[in-house]
C-alpha positions in Angstrom: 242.2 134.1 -191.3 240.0 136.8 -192.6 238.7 139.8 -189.5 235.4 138.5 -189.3 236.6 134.9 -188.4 239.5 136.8 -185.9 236.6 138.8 -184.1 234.5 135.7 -183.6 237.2 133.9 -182.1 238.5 136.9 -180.3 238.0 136.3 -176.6 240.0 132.8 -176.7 242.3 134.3 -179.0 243.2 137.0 -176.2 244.0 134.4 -174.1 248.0 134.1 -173.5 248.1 130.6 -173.1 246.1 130.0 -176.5 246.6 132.9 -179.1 246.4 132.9 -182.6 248.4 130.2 -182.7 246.2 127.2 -181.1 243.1 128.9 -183.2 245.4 128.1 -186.4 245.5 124.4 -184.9 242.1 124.5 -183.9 240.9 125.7 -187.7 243.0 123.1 -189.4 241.9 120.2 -187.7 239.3 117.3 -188.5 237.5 116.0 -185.9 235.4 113.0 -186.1 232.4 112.8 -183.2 231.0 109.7 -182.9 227.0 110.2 -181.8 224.8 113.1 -182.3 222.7 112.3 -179.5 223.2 113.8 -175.9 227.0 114.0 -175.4 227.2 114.3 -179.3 225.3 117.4 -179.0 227.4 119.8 -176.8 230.2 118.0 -178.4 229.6 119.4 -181.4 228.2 123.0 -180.7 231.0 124.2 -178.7 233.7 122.7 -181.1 231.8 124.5 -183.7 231.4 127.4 -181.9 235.1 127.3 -180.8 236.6 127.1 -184.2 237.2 123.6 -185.5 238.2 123.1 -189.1 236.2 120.1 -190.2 233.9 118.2 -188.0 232.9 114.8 -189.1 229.3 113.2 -187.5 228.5 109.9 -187.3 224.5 108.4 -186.8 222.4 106.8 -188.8 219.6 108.0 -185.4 216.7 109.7 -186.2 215.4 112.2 -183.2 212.6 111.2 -180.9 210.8 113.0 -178.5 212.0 111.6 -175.8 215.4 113.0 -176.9 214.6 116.8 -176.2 215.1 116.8 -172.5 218.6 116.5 -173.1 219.6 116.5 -176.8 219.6 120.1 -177.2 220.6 120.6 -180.8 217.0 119.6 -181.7 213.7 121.1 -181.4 210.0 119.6 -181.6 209.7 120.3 -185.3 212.9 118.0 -185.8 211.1 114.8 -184.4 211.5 111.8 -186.9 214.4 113.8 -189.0 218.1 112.8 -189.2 220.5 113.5 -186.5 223.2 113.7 -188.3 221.9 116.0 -191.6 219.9 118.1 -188.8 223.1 118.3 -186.7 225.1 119.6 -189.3 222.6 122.3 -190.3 222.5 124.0 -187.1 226.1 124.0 -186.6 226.2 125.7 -190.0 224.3 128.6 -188.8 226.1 128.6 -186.0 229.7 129.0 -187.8 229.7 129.0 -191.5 233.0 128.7 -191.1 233.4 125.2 -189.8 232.7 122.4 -192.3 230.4 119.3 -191.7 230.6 115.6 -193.1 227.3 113.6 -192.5 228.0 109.9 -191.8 224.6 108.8 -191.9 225.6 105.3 -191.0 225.7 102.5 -188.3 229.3 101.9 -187.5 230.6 98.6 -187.9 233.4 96.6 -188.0 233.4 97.6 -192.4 232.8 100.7 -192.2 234.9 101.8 -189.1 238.4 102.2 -190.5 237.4 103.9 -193.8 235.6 106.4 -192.3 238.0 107.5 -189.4 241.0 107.5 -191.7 242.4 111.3 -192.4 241.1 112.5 -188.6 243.0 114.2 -186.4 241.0 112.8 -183.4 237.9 111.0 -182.5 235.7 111.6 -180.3 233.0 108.7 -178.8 229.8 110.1 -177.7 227.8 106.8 -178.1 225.7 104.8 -176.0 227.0 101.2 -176.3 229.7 99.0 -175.4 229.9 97.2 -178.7 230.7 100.9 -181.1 233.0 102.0 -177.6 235.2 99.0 -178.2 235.3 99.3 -182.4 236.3 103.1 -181.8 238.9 102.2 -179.1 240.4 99.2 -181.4 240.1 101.1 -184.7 241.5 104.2 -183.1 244.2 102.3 -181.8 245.0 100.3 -185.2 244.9 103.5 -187.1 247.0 105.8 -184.2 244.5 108.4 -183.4 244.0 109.8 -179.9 239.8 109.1 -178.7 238.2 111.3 -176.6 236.1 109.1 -174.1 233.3 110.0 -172.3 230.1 107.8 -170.5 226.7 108.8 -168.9 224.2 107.1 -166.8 221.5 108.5 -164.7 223.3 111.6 -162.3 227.1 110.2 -163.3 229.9 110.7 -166.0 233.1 109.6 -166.9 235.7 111.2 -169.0 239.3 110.3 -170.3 241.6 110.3 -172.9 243.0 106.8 -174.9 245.4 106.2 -177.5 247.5 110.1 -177.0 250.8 110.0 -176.7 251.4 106.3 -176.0 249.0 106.9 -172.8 246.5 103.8 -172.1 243.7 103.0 -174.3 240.2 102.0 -173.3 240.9 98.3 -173.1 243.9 98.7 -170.4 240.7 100.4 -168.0 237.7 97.8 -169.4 239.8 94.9 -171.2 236.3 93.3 -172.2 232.9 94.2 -172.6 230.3 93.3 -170.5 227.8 90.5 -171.4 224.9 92.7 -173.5 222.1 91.5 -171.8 223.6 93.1 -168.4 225.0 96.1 -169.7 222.6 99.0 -168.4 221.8 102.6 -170.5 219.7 105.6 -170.3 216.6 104.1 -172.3 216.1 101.9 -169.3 217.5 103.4 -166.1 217.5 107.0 -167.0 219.4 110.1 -167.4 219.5 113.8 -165.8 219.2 116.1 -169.0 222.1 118.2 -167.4 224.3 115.6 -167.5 225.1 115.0 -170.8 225.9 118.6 -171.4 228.3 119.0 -168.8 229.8 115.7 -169.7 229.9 116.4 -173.6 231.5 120.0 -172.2 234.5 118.5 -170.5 235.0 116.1 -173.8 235.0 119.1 -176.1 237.5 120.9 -173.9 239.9 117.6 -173.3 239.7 117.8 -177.4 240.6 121.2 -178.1 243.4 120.6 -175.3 245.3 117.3 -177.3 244.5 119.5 -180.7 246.7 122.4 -179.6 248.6 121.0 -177.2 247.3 123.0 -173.9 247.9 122.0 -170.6 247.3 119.0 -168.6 244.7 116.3 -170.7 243.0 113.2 -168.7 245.6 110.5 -170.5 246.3 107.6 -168.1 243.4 109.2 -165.9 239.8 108.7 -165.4 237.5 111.5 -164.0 234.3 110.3 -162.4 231.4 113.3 -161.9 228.1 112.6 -159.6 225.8 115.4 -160.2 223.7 114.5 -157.2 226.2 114.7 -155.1 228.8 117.5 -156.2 231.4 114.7 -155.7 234.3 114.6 -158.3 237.4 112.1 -158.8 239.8 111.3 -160.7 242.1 108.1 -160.8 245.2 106.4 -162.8 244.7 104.3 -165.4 248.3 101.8 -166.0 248.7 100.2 -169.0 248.6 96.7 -169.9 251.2 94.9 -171.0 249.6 94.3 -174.9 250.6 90.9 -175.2 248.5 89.7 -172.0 245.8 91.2 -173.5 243.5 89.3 -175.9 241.2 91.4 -177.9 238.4 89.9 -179.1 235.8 91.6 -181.7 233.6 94.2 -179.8 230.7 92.0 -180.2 232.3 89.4 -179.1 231.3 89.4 -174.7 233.3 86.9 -172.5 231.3 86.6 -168.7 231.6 89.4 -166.6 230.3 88.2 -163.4 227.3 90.4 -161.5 224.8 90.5 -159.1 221.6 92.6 -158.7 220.3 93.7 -155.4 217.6 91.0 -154.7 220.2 88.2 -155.4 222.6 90.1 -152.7 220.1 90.3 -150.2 219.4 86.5 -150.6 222.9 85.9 -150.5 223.7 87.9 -147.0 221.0 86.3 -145.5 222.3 83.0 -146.7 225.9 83.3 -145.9 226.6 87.0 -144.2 230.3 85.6 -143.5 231.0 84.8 -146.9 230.1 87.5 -148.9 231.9 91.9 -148.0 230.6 94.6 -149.6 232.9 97.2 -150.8 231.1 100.4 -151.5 233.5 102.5 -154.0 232.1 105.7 -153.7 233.5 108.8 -152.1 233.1 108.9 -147.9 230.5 111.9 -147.9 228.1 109.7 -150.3 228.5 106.5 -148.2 228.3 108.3 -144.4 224.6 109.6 -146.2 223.4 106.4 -147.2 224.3 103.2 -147.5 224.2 98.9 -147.2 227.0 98.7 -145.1 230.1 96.6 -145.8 233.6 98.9 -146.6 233.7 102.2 -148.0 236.9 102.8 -150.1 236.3 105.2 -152.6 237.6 104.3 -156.2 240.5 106.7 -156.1 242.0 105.0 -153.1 241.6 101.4 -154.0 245.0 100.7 -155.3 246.6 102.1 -152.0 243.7 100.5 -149.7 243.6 96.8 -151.5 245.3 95.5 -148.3 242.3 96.5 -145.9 239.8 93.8 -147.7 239.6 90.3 -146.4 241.0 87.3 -148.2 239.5 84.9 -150.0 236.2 86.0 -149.4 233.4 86.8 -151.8 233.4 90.7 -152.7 230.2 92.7 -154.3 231.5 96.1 -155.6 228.9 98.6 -155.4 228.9 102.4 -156.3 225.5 105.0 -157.0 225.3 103.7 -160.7 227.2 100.7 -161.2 229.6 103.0 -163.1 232.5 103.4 -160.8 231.8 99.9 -159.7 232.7 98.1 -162.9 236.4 100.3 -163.0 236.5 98.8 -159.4 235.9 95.0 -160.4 238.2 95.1 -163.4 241.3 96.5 -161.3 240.9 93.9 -158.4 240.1 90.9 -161.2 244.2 90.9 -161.6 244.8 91.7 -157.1 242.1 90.0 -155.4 242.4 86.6 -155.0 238.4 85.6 -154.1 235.2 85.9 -156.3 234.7 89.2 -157.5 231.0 91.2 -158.2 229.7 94.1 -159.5 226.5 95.3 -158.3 224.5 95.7 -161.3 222.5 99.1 -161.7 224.0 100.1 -158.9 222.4 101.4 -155.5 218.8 102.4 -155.8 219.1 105.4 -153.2 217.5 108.0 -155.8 
């Protein structure tokens, strides 16, 4: 490593838990970020910026102006240009150093395996449950560890699958959702902050399973509000595989849910029948809320024994994202009908 690339890299280098030596791992590895859009974005600057070898990017996307508030890579004059060839430019002035591969492609089932072959990691910044479950499955065929991270309106998630036989996406969501009930930030919205700090913690869970540095999210998933400062993170158990059957990511089984209007009608039609279990943490459902029981997400495993039998549960959280973790854990330890309260609660 020649001295201009050492004083660049100098103030992690200093560091004594990182040194030279994770910069060497962090210079020889290929990366491969799925999504150049707003968790694609930060992604890709601060692994750039930090160091990383090769850097694959895959999106056939072109950028829109309704992309700027958050996609911060691009500029006005980019509007209607590639993400991906655009991407790579800028993180070429940023560090000549790091080298770019363009995948200006949709990802599909054809194309998925070719292209993630001789990666040391992948990282899934995309938008849709059908390219999260061909990354998760070709990740897992292949042996790769995936970087996983989700955004919708003021809430993240972030994890790691498929690292050092750790869970993989399918032991937390073992199916996806029906695509006609599956929400996203063209229709329900998106803080532009968000994706930045979400894409941050992703880029930082990657350069921790590339060098080996302390303690990554495997077997845990870390859920952030921005509106309310709350943070959590819970266990994720693996599956025993052979209970498990995958189907092909576009491939959606029913996944039961029930807006708000059709809950309302439902309470009022039988208010005996039917508990709400609010997931989120106590501060968020002492502020506001539609009554029912508040056990936050983190505690549900431990608290299972405090919901009534037999009765028919909606699972409700601020965006409907903690909610579906919620519904697929109690599908294998509650014994009545089980909801998710799609789009979550409209307190914002």
């Amino acid at each position: 490593m020649e001295e201009l690339e050492m004083n660049r890299y100098s103030r992690q280098i200093m560091l004594p838990e990182f040194g030279l030596a994770s910069q060497e791992k962090l210079r020889n590895a290929k990366i491969l970020v799925i999504g150049a859009g707003g968790l694609g974005c930060p992604i890709l600057q601060y692994l750039t910026a930090g160091g990383v070898g090769q850097l694959g990017i895959v999106d056939n996307d072109r950028v829109a102006l309704s992309n700027l508030h958050r996609q911060i890579l691009y500029n006005s004059t980019d509007i209607g240009k590639a993400k991906a060839d655009t991407a790579a430019k800028r993180l070429t002035e940023l560090n000549p150093y790091v080298k770019t591969k363009v995948y200006d492609v949709r990802l599909n089932n054809e194309n998925a395996k070719g292209i993630f072959e001789g990666y040391d990691l992948v990282i899934d910044g995309s938008d849709n449950f059908f390219t999260r479950y061909l990354v998760n499955d070709t990740c897992a065929e292949i042996g790769i560890p995936l970087i996983f991270g989700s955004i919708l309106k003021f809430e993240g998630q972030i994890s790691v699958f498929n690292y050092q036989d750790g869970p993989q996406y399918r032991d937390l969501f073992p199916e996806p959702p029906p695509s006609d009930e599956v929400p996203n930030c063209s229709e329900i919205g998106v803080i532009g902050i968000l994706p930045g700090l979400i894409g941050m913690y992703m880029a930082n869970e990657a350069i921790k399973v590339i060098c080996g540095l302390g303690e990554t999210l495997s077997g845990k998933l870390m859920v952030i509000n921005t509106l309310t400062n709350q943070s959590s993170v819970f266990k994720i158990q693996k599956r025993n595989r052979e209970n498990i059957i995958t189907r092909p990511a576009n491939k959606v089984i029913d996944y039961p849910e029930m807006d708000y209007a059709t809950l309302q009608s439902a309470i009022e039609a039988d208010s005996d029948g039917i508990i709400i279990l609010d997931v989120r943490e106590e501060k968020e459902f002492s502020s506001k809320n539609i009554g029912g029981i508040n056990i936050p997400l983190a505690q549900l495993a431990t608290r299972i024994k405090e919901l009534p039998k037999d009765k028919k549960l909606v699972v409700c959280c601020q965006s409907g994202i903690r909610s579906k973790s919620a519904v697929n854990y109690l599908r294998e330890h509650y014994t009545g009908e089980i909801f998710n309260l799609s789009g979550g609660l409209a307190f914002n």
